[in-house]
C-alpha positions in Angstrom: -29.4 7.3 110.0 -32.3 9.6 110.6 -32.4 9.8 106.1 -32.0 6.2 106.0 -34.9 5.5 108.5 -37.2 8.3 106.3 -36.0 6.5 103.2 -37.1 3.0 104.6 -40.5 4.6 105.9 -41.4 6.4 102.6 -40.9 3.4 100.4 -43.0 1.3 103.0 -45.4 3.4 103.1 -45.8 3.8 98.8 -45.9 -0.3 99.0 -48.8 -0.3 101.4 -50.5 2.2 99.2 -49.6 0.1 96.1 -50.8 -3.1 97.1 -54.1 -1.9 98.9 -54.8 0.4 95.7 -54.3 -3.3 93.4 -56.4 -5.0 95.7 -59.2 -2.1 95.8 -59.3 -1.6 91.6 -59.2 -5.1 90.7 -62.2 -5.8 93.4 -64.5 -2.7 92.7 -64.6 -2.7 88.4 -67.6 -4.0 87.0 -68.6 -5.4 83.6 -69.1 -3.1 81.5 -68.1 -2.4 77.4 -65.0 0.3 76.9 -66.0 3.1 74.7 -64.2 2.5 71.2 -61.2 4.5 70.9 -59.4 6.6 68.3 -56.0 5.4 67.1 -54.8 8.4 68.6 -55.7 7.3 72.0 -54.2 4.4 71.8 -51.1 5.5 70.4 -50.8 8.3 73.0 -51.6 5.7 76.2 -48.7 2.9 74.7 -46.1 5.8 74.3 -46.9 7.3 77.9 -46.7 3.9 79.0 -43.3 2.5 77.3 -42.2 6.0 78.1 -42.9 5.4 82.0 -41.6 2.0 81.4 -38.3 3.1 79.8 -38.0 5.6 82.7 -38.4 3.8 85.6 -36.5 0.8 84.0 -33.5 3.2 84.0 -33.9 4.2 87.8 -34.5 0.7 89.1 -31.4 -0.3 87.4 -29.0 2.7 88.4 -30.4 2.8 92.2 -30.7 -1.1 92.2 -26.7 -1.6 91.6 -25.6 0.9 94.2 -24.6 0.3 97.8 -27.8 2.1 99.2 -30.4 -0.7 99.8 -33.1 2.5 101.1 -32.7 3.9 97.6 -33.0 0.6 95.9 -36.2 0.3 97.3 -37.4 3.1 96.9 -36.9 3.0 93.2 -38.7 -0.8 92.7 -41.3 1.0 94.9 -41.7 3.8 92.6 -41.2 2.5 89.6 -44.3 -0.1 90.6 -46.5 2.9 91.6 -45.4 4.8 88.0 -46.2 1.7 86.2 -49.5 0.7 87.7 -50.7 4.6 87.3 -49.8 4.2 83.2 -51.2 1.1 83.3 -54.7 2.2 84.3 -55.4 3.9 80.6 -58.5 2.3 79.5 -57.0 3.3 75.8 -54.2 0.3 76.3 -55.5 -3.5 75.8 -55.5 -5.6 78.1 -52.4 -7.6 77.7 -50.2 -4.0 77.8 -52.0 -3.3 81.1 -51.9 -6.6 82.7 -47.8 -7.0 81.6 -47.3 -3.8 82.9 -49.1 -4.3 86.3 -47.1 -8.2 86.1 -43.9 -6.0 86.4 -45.2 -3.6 88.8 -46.3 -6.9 91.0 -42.5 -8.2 90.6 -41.0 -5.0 91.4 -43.0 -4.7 94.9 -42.3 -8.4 95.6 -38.7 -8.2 95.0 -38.8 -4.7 97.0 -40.5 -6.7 100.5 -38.8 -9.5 99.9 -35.4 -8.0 99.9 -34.9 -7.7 103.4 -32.4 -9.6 105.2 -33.8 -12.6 107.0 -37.3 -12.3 105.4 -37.3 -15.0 102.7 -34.3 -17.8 101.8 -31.8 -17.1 99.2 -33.4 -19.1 96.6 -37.1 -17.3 97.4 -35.0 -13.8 96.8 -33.3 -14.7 93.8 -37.0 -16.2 92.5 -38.4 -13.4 93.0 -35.2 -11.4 91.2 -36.0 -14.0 88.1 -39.6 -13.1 88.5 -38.6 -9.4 88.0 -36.3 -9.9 84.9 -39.2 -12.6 83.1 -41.4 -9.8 83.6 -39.5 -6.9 82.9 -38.4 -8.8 79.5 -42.3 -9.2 78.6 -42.7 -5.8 78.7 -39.7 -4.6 76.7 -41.7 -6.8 74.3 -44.5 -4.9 74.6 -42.8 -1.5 74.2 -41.0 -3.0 71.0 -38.0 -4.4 72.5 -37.4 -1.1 74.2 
């Protein structure tokens, strides 16, 4: 009980940081031009991306189709934190970082809506349709990964 209550507070506590850190990037950038990058760059940020994709893809759906809801959560959690740090790679375009950070918005949805009692059945299994539209744009992006 005592692990489960940790659990819960941990993966609360990463969703706070998640959505306050969205909130407090997409407010404070400015306007200003990227520096060019090599092809190297770019190649390097899209594998470390699809990489963190494939990765926490793989977590979400092992931990996701157990019986331990904590561990489900904490996975979505995780994987939304893992996803939003690769997406932050100024080397990526825009549409890799703004499908990524899509996912990573779905995954923390789906993780605070999953409570018992919190939303209806049919606003939990929108939000689970949100998460597999978004996690079948970015398997498009990583090459059908």
């Amino acid at each position: 009980m005592v692990a489960l209550a940790f659990a819960s507070a941990v993966a609360i506590a990463a969703l706070i940081l998640a959505l306050t850190r969205s909130t407090t990037a997409n407010t404070t950038m400015t306007s200003t031009t990227a520096p060019a990058r090599r092809p190297g760059e770019v190649a390097s940020a899209q594998q470390h991306l699809c990489e963190t994709y494939k990765l926490v893809a793989r977590a979400v759906q092992v931990d996701t189709n157990g019986t331990d809801k904590a561990l489900a959560r904490i996975a979505a959690t995780n994987a939304a934190l893992m996803l939003e740090n690769a997406a932050d790679d100024s080397a990526l375009d825009a549409r890799q970082s703004d499908v990524a950070r899509a996912l990573a918005t779905a995954y923390l949805m789906a993780t605070a809506k999953a409570t018992s009692g919190v939303v209806s059945d049919s606003e939990w299994q929108a939000a689970l349709d949100d998460v597999i539209a978004k996690d079948a744009a970015m398997k498009q992006v990583c090459g059908g990964a």
